[in-house]
Every structure is written in structure tokens, then in C-alpha cells.
N, C-alpha and C positions, 0 to 999 in steps of 0.2 A: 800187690804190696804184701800182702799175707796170705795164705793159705793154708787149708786143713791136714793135708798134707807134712809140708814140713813143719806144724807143727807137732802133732805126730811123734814125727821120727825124734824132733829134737827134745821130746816129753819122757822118750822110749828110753833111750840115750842116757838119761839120768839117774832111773830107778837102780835101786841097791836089791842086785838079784838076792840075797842073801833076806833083805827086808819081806822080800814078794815069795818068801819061803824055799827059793827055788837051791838046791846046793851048785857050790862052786868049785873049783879047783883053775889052776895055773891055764891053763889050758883055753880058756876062752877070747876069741879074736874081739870080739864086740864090746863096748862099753854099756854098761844099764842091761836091759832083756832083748831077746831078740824077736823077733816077728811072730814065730810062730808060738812062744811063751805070752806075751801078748796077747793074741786069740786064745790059748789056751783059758788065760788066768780069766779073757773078759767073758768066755762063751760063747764066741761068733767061728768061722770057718778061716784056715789060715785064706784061704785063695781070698777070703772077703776082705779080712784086714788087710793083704797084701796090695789088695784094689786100693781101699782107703788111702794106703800109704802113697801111691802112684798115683793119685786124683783119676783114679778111674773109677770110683762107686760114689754116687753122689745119694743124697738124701737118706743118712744114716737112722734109724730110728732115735729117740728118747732112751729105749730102755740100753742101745748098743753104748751111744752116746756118756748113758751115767756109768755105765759094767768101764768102760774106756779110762772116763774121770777117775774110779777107784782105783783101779789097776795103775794106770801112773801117776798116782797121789797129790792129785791137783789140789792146790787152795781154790777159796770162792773164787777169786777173782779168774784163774786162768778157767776152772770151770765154764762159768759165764762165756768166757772166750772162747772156748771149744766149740760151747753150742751152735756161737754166733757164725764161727768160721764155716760151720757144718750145713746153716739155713742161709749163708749171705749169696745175692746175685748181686752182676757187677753193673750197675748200672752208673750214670754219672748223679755225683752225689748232691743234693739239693739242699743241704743244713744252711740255715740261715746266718745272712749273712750284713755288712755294712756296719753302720754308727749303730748305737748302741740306744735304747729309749729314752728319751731326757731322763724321765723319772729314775732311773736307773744310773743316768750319769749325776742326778742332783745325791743316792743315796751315797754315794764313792765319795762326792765333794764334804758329805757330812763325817768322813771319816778322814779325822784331823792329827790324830794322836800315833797311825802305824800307819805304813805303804799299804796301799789297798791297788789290786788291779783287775781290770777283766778281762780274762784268756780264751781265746776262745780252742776247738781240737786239736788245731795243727798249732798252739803255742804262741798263736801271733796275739799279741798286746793291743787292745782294740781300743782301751783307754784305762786310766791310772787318773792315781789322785798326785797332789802335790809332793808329800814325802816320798812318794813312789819315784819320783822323778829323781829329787834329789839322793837315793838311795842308787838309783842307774845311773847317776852321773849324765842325765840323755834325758830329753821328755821318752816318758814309756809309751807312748801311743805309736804304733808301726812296728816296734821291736818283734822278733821271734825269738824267744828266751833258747830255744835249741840252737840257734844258730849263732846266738850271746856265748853257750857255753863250750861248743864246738868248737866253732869257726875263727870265732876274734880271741885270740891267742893274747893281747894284748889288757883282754879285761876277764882273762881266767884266774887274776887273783880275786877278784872282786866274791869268790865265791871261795869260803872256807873250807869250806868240804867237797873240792872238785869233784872228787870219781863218783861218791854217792850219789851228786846229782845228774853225772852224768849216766847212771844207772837209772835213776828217776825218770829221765826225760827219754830214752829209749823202751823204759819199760812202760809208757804212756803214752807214746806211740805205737810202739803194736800195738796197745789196746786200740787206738783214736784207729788204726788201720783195719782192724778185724770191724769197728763199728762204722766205719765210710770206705769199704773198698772202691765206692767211683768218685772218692773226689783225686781229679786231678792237679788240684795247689797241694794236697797230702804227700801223692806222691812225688812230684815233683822236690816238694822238700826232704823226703827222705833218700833220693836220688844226690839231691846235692850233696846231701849230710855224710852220704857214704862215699861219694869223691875226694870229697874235700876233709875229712877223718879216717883214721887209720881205728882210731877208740872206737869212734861210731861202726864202723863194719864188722868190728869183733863182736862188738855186743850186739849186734842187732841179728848176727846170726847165732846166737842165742835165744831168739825168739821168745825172750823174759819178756813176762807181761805185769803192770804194777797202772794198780788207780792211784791217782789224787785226791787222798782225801784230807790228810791234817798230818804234823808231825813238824820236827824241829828245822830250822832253816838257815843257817850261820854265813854269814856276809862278815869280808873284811871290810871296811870301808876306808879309802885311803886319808880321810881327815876325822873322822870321830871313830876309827878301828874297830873292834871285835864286837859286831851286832848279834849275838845269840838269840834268834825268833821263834815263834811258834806261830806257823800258818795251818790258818783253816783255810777249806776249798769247800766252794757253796754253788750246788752244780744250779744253772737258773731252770727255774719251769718248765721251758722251752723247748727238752729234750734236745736241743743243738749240740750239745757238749761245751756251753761257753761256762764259766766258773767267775764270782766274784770271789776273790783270793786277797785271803787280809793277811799281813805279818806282824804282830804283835810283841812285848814284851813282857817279861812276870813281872808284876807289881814291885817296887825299890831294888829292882836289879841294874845290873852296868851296863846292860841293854836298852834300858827305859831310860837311865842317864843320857845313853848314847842317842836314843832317838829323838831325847830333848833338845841336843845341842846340833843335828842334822836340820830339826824342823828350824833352828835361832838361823840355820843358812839361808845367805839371799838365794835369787835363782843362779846367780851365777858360781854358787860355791863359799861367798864369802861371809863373814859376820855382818846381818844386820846392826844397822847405829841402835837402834830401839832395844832390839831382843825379842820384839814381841813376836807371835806367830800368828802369820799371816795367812790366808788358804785363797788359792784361785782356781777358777773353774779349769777343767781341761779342757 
């Protein structure tokens, strides 16, 4: 699914030889640095990096590893990802899996006020609270949100800022792929994702890597319109990669308006007689 290799080249690829001190003129066939300016700038042998690049040298040192990270001017996060791609064997991947702990599902049910859900690596929806549901128009439990914004063409308005998040959702799979290279439900989905999207193959051979952690999240919604959120992502314990993921609003914003009169929907979409707001277990 990933490998250290191409990521690599597609790292190399990007540098501003100009930035990496190196001079330029017309003249040059390659985009970023080339192979052996790379070994040069990290202080390894070109024939070694050359290996790297061809997945022919395995188990790079720490010091090659960070000389590497500097040289093609990696953030934390794709850092982290280097390492991982550098130490991963492929084994079949064991991250836990199924229903979710009561306790865990009773803290979700306590969150009344915004969509709350929990994700687990590959994106699948393991379980949601009530608003969550009525926010996806769908109970959210079975969902796989990459495959929501991919595949069903039919519910890509639902999401305000398409391309952003379909930047999100490929740059968070590489990562989930550099950290489970033998799960086979991982690949499998990004197998489909690339059949079945023309967006998805572009970007994914980009080899952008991006965590989940917090940041703004804008939903049309086709009966209370323009949700402006802000989600945290709350990675659980368990080191699995599952995330409880809240969508919230600023305090007397049109957001907060808007989630009040989502929660006043029955389940089926419509206005409760009462108004009250109701919460049920998922």
C-alpha cells in the first residue's frame, strides 16, 4: 500500500533546488533535486540512496533517516512517516476491531449538543450519536466517510468544502497505510477508491500525508444549510487508530442556530410536534 521508496522520490520531486542552496539554470530535466544531490546534501553514498529509492537497501539508520527528513523538508508528521515506512514489516494487521465498549458508547450517547462519532483507521463509522446521524442523513454506524466522499456522487454536496476534504481523507490514509501495512480491509479500500475515482488516484500518488487532529469542518445540509464546525479528533488509548470525533459550534453563531433546529428533527427528517430534543442510544 505504501512504501519507503516511493515515498522518497515523491519527497525529492518537491524540493526547491534553489531553497537546498543548489544553483539552477534552464536546463534541468527533473523536477525538485535529483538522486545524487540528495545523497550529496544528506551524506550517505549515491549507490546507497540509489538503493533506498529502488527498495533495495532496507533498514536505514536513525542518523540516515533524520540527514533524509532535513534534506527534503519534511513536517512532523511526514517525518514520523518516513521512520515508520523505513522500520514497517508486512505482516497481517491485528488493530482491534468490532463494537465498540459500552462505556464508550454510553460517553457518545452523552453528547447531545454536536454529531460526535467514532472512526476507526480505514474511516469506517463504528458508531455515532444521534445528531450524527441526522447530519448524514443515514444512521452513521457502517458508513466509510472516504467512500461517502469519493464514491456517492450524489451526497458530495453534503460537504462544503469538497476538495479540502478530499485532501484530508487521502492524506490520512497514507498515514493509516504507513501505520497498518498488513491490514488487508485497508487495502482493499484504497484499491476501490482508486478504481472507482479519477480525484482519488491523483492524489494518492502524491503520497501527501496529513493526521487528524482538529480544524474546521463545513457541511451543507440540505434542510438547516450552512453548518460551519469545528472538530476535534480524540485518538482512544488503545493505540488502534479509532478516534472519538466531535463537530461542534462557536457559541451564538449560525452554526449553533443550525444544530439546534437539526437536533428539533424527528428521525425521519421531519419537525418534531414537541420541539424537544430527544437522544437515543445507537
Amino acid at each position: 500500500m505504501d512504501d519507503l521508496a516511493g515515498f522518497l522520490r515523491s519527497r525529492r520531486s518537491r524540493v526547491d533546488p534553489s531553497v537546498a542552496g543548489i544553483p539552477t539554470d534552464g536546463r534541468r530535466r527533473v523536477e525538485g533535486l535529483r538522486r545524487e544531490e540528495v545523497a550529496h546534501l544528506s551524506g550517505v553514498s549515491v549507490d546507497y540512496y540509489v538503493r533506498l529509492e529502488q527498495g533495495r537497501a532496507t533498514q536505514p539508520s536513525e542518523q540516515v533517516l533524520d540527514a533524509l527528513a532535513r534534506v527534503l523538508g519534511l513536517d512532523e508528521t511526514e517525518r514520523g512517516h518516513l521512520h515508520r515506512l523505513a522500520r514497517q514489516r508486512r505482516r497481517r494487521d491485528r488493530s482491534p476491531g468490532g463494537r465498540p465498549r459500552a462505556e464508550l458508547l454510553r460517553v457518545l450517547d452523552l453528547i447531545i449538543d454536536a454529531p460526535a462519532l467514532i472512526m476507526d483507521h480505514r474511516m469506517d463509522v463504528v458508531a455515532g450519536n444521534r445528531l450524527a446521524g441526522l447530519l448524514y442523513g443515514r444512521t452513521p454506524t457502517g458508513l466509510n466517510t472516504a467512500r461517502h466522499i469519493f464514491l456517492e456522487e450524489a451526497e458530495r454536496g453534503l460537504y462544503a468544502e469538497w476538495e479540502k476534504c478530499t485532501l484530508d481523507v487521502v492524506g490520512h490514509l497514507r498515514l493509516a497505510a504507513g501505520k497498518h501495512p498488513g491490514d488487508p480491509r485497508l487495502a482493499s479500500l484504497i484499491g476501490e477508491l482508486s478504481m472507482g475515482s479519477e480525484r482519488f488516484r491523483r492524489l494518492w500518488a502524491r503520497a501527501d500525508v496529513r493526521a487528524r487532529t482538529h480544524g474546521r469542518k463545513a457541511f451543507r445540509h440540505p434542510l438547516v444549510g450552512l453548518l460551519e464546525l469545528h472538530q476535534e479528533n480524540f485518538a482512544l488509548p488503545d493505540g488502534s487508530g479509532t478516534e472519538l470525533i466531535v463537530m461542534s459550534a462557536p457559541p451564538e453563531s449560525s452554526a449553533e442556530d443550525g444544530l439546534r433546529l437539526l437536533a428539533a428533527l424527528d428521525d425521519g427528517g421531519h419537525p418534531r410536534g414537541n420541539g424537544l430534543r430527544v437522544t437515543s442510544s445507537t
